[in-house]
N, C-alpha and C positions, 0 to 999 in steps of 0.2 A: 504493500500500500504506500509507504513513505517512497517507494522508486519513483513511481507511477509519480505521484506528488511535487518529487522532485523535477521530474520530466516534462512536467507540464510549466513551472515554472520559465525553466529553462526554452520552453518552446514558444514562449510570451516575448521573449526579448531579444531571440536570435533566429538567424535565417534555419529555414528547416533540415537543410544538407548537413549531415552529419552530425547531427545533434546526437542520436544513441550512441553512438562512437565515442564522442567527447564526452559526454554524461558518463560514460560508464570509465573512461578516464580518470574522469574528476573523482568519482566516488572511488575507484581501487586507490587513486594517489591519499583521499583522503584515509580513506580504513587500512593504510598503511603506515600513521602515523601514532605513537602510543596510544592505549587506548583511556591512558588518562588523563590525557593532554586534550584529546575529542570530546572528553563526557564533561573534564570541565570548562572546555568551552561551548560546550552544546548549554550547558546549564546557565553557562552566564547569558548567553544569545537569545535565552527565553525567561530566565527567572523572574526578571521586569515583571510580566506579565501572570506569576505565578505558574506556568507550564512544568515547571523545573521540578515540582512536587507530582502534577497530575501527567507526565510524559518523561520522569527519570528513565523507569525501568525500558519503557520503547523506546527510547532514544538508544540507551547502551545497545539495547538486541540489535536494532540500525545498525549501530555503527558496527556491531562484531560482524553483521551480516546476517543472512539467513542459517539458523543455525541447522548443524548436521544432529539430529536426535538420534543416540543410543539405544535401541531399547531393550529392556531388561529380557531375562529369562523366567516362565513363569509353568510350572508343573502342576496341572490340573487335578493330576491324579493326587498330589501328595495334596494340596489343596483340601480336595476330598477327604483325604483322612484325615488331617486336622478339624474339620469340621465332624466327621464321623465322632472320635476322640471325643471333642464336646459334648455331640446329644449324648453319647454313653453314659456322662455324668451328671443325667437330668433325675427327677425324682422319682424314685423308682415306680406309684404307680400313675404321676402327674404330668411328667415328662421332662416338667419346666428345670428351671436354673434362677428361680425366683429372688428378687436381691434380698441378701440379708440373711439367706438360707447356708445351709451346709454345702448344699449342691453349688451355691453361686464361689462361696469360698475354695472348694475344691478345683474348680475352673479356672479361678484367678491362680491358682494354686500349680496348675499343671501350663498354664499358660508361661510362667515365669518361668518355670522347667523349663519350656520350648526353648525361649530366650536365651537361657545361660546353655544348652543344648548345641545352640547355633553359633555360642562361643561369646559374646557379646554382655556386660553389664547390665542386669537387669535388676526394678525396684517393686517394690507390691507396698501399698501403700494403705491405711483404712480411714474408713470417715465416719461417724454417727452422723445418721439421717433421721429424719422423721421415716417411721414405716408401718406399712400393717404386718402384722403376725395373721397365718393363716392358721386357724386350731384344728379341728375335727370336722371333715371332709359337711359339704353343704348340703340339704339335705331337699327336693321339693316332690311333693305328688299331689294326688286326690283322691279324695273320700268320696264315694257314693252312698249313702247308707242303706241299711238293708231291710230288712220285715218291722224292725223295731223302731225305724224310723217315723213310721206314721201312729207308732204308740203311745201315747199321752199320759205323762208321768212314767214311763218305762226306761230300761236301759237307755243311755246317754247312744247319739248314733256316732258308727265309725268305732268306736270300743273296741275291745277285745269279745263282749258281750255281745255284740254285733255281728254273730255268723253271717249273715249273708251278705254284709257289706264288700264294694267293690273297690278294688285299691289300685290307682294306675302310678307307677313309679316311674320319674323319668330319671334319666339316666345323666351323672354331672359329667360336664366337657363335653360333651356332645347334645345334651336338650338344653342345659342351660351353664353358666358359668358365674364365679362371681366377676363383681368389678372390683376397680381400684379404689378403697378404701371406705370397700363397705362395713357396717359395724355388726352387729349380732341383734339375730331377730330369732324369736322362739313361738313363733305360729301355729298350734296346734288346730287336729279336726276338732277338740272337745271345745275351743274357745269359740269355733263356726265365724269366725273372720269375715268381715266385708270386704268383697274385694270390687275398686271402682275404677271407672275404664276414663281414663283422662285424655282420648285421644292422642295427639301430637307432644300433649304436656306443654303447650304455649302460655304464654301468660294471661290471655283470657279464661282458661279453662280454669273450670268450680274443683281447685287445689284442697279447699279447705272442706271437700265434703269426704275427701278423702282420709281427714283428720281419726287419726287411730282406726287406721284400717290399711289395706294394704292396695297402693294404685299399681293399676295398668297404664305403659304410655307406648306408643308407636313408634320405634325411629324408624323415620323417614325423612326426606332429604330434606325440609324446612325444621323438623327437630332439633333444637338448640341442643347444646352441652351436658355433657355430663354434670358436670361443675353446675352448670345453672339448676337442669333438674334433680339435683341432692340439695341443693341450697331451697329451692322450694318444698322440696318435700320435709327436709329439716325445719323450716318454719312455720308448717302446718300439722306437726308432731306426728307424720307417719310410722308406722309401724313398721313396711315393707316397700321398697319401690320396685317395679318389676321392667325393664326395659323389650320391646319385642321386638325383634329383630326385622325389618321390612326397608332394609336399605341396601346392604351390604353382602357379595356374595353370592344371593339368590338366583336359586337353578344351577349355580356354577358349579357346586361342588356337590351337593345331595337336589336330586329334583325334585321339583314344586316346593324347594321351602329352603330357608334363609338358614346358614349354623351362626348359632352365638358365639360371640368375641368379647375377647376382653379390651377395657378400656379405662383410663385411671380417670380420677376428678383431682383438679387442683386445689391443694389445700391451702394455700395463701387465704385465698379470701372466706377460710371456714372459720370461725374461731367462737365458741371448743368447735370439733368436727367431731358430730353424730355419733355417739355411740352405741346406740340401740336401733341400727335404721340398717335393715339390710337389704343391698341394694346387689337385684342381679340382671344377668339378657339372657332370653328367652327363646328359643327359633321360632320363625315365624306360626309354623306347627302346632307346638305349644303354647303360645298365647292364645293362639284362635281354641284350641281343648280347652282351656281355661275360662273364656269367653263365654263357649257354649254349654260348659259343665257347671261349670260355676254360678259364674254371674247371671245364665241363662238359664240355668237347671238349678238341682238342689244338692250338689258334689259340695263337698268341703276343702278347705287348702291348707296342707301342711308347707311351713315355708322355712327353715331351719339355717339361720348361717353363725359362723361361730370365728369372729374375724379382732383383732384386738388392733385398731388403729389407731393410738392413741401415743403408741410408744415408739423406740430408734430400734434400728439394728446398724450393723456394722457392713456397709461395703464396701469392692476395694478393688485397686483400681492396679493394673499392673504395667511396669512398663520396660521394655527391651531396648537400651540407647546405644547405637555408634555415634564415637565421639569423633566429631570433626576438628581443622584448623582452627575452626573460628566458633563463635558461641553463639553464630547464628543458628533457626533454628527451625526444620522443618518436621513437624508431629503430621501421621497416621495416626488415625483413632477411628474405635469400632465397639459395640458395645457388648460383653460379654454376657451379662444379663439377658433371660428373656421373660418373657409372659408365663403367670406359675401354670397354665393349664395347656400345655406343649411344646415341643420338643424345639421350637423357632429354630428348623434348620434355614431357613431366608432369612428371617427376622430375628438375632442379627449372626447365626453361626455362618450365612456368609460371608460377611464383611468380617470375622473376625479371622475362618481359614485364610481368605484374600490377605490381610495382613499377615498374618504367619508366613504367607510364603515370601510376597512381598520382603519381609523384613530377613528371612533366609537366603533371598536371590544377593542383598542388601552385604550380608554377611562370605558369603562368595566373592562379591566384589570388593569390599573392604582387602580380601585375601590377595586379588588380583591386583587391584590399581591402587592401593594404599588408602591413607585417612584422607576421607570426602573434606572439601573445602568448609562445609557445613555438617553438623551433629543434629544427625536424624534420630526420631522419639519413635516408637514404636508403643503406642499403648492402650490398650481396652478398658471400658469404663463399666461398672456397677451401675447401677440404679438409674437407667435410662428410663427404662417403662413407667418408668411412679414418678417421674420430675429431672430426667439428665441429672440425677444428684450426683453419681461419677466423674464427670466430668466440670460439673458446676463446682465442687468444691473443689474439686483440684486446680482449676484455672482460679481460684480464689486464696490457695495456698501460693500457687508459684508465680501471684499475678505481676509481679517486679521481674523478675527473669523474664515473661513474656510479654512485658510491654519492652524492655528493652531488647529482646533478642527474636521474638518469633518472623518467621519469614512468611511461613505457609502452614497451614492446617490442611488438613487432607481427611474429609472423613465416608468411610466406606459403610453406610447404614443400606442393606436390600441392594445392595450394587446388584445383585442376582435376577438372570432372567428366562423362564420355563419356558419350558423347549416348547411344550404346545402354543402359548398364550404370550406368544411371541413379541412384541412393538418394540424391542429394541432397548437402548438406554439415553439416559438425560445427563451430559455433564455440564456442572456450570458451578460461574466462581463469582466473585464481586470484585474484583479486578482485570481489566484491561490486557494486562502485561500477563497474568496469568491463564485468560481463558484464550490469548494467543496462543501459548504454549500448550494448552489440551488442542488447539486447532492443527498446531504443526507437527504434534506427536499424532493426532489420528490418522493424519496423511500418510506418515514414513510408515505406521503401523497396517496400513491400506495395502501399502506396497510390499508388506514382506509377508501378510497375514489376510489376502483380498478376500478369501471364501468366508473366514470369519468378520470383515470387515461388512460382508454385501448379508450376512444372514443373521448379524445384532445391528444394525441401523444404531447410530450415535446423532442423538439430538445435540446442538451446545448451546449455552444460553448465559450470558453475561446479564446479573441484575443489581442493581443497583444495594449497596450496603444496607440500606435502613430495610430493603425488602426480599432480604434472604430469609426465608421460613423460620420460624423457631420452632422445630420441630425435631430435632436431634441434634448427636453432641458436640455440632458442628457453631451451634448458638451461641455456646459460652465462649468461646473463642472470637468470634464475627462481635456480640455486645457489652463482654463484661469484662472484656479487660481494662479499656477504660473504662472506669464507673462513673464521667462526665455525661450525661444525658442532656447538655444542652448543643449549642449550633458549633461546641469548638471539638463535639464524639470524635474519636479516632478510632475506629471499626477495623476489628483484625481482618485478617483475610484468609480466606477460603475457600476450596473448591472441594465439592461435592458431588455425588454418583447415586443416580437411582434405577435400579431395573425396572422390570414390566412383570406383568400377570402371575404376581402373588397373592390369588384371590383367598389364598387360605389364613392371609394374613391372621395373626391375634388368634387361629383355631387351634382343635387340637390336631388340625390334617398337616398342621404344617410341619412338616417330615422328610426323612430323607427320603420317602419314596417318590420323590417328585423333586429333589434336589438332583441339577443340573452344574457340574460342574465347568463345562465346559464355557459354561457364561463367564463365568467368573477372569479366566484370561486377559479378558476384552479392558477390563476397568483396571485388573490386576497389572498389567502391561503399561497402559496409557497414565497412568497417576503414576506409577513405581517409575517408568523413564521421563516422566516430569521433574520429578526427583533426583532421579541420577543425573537429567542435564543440571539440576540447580546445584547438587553437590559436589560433582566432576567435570562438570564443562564438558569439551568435549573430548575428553580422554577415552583413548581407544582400550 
């Protein structure tokens, strides 16, 4: 682009004959001259005008020239087994790696082994959080009563006494799930429970007739928040909130009906936060049996969760460092954590295998071409699913080292993309200088890697700092390192990677039997030789 630029300048002042000739003259005379004699005088030629801050880094790439990109080595199959290795350590009968649990510990645990495995320094680190504790598995069905039901003054219905009573049991992580930081509800048939159908759960809707009883609400795509719908049901003193699933998923995975997922509520703005309100999702299946049995028939609702949010647990965040020349500073991060009701081989056991190997190609090369220019961070975060708490505290421990020295954040959340449900990937960054360099690594990666190039489609997308998503652990990096929130923010920088058609997101389908390693290359490849140009130039 800057040729092009240049060239046209040049074409405004002088006759047309021989201007490419000379042009490209001029330029080799000049990028033959130190290259710190060029940058600072490129800086001074524009600083007047403030460029010097928002065109540093393309200025330098300019003048070095179009750069030659290296790109890494990346083994899908070991990939694979690092991510295998993980789910192995999930809850024996839940699947998850829930923060704050043994399983999560033991991951960060075997993750740090990788590290020191691969030869390289590595730290494990812990944090109290705010967290829920899960206790004794959640419990929902329905009561039909049976001959004794229409007795007056007889055995209570649903009893034990209740022979002929009908009992439908649905089954947890697959009929329903809890959410994030439901409290404990104890709903029996013998209390015969109201249960009220709040539709969409909007703010119009009669919240308060639901008051000690247990609602229904619909998510669907105008459905506000979790957060919002706990906040209303906490101050209209529900007993139970019941979420049903009509937005997400449906037909994809089981047909004609929706699987529930799990999803956390923000606790910031709870205070106390609900202790007695248990809040779960429902597939679409079961809410409508519930609908027609219940609230339409004369079925009862057992509704049991046994959840203690009130208190910390301890997560932890682990990290594998090569030390560079300099204390600059380029951090991978991925989250080790998943959702406690499955196995998150996408969400995030691929972006953490990707890192593993990444940080192994890292360590080979280290072997070959000596200490990187730069000291690359290799590290997985706890407690993403409940609030990025992994990565929030830690960028809040080290936040002096990383206002002074971070270069690039790099986070690999779902990078992953199923072989059926194909649409490719999305990478994008909040800087200029850097979402050029995903441009000019996808290219060289084109040419050495075309069949995988033309059958994962790479979107790129440059957006502006204040409107990079806050939705993974790529956040606390991009907003919190300065903690200035007024017009003088200095916003770190980031780039990021998202696959396609993980409709099992947050389930319990989400597994290795539909983990696709072979996606993983594509991200694994193109951020990892982003890196190696930033930390080796172009050392062969």
């Amino acid at each position: 682009m800057e040729s092009d630029v240049l060239e046209g300048t040049i074409e405004a002042g002088m006759p047309p004959s021989g201007i490419r000739g000379r042009a490209s003259a001029l330029v080799t005379q000049i990028r033959e001259l130190p290259i710190q004699v060029l940058v600072v005088s490129a800086l001074i030629l524009i600083g007047g005008s403030g460029g010097a801050v928002l065109y540093g880094d393309r200025i330098v790439d300019w003048i070095k020239g179009e750069p030659d990109y290296q790109l890494i080595d990346f083994d899908a199959a070991q990939a694979r087994s690092y991510a295998q290795a993980l789910v192995d350590l999930g809850h024996p009968e839940w699947e998850g790696r829930h923060s704050g649990t043994i399983e999560e510990k033991n991951t960060a645990d075997s993750i740090k082994l990788n590290f020191t495995t691969m030869g390289m320094p590595s730290t494990l680190e812990e944090f109290d959080v705010p967290m829920f504790v899960i206790g004794n598995e959640p419990e929902l069905s329905m009561c039909t009563p049976g001959d004794i039901g229409v007795i007056i003054g007889g055995p209570t219905p649903c009893t034990s006494a209740d022979i002929n009573r009908q009992i439908v049991e649905f089954t947890h992580r697959e009929d329903f799930v809890l959410q994030g930081y439901s409290g404990s509800s104890f709903v029996r048939y013998v209390d015969d429970m109201d249960v009220i159908d709040l539709g969409t759960g909007n703010e119009t809707a009669d919240w308060s007739s639901a008051s000690n009883a247990v609602a229904l609400v619909w998510l669907q795509p105008e459905t506000e928040s979790n957060t919002v719908l706990f906040e209303r049901a906490a101050e209209n003193d529900l007993e139970g909130l019941i979420l049903i699933n009509d937005r997400q998923n449906c037909d994809e995975l089981v047909a004609d009906d929706c699987v529930p997922y799990f999803k956390s509520v923000g606790i910031s703005s709870l205070d106390p936060i609900p202790d007695g309100l248990g809040f779960i999702m429902v597939s679409r299946s079961v809410g409508q049996a519930i609908i027609d049995e219940v609230i339409n028939g004369n079925a009862r609702l057992q509704f049991i969760t046994d959840v203690d949010n009130g208190g910390t647990a301890t997560i932890r965040v682990a990290c594998g460092i090569i030390e560079g020349k300099s204390e600059s500073l380029v951090i991978f991060g991925a989250h080790h954590d998943t959702v406690y009701n499955g196995q998150g081989a996408v969400d995030d056991t691929s972006g953490v295998a990707t890192l593993q190997e990444i940080a192994r190609q890292f360590g080979l090369l280290e072997s070959s071409l000596g200490m990187p220019e730069m000291t690359l961070y290799f590290c997985t975060w706890g407690g993403e699913e409940e609030g990025l708490w992994g990565s929030r505290e830690w960028v809040d421990k080290h936040r002096t080292m990383l206002e002074e020295n971070l270069r690039l954040y790099i986070n690999l959340d779902m990078n992953h993309v199923d072989a059926e449900r194909n649409s490719g990937l999305t990478m994008f960054g909040n800087n200029q200088a850097d979402v050029d360099h995903i441009t000019g690594v996808v290219s060289a990666f084109s040419k050495v890697y075309p069949e995988l190039a033309e059958k994962y489609p790479i979107n790129i997308r440059k957006l502006s700092s204040a409107d990079m998503p806050y939705n993974s652990d790529h956040a606390p990096f991009v907003y919190d390192i300065d903690e200035d929130d007024g017009e003088d923010k200095e916003y770190g920088r980031a780039l990021v990677c998202y696959g396609s058609g993980s409709a099992e997101y947050h389930t319990y389908l989400d597994s290795m039997d539909r983990f696709n390693e072979e996606s993983l290359i594509v991200s694994g490849i193109v951020y990892g030789s982003i890196a190696r140009y930033l930390a080796y130039g172009e050392a062969q």
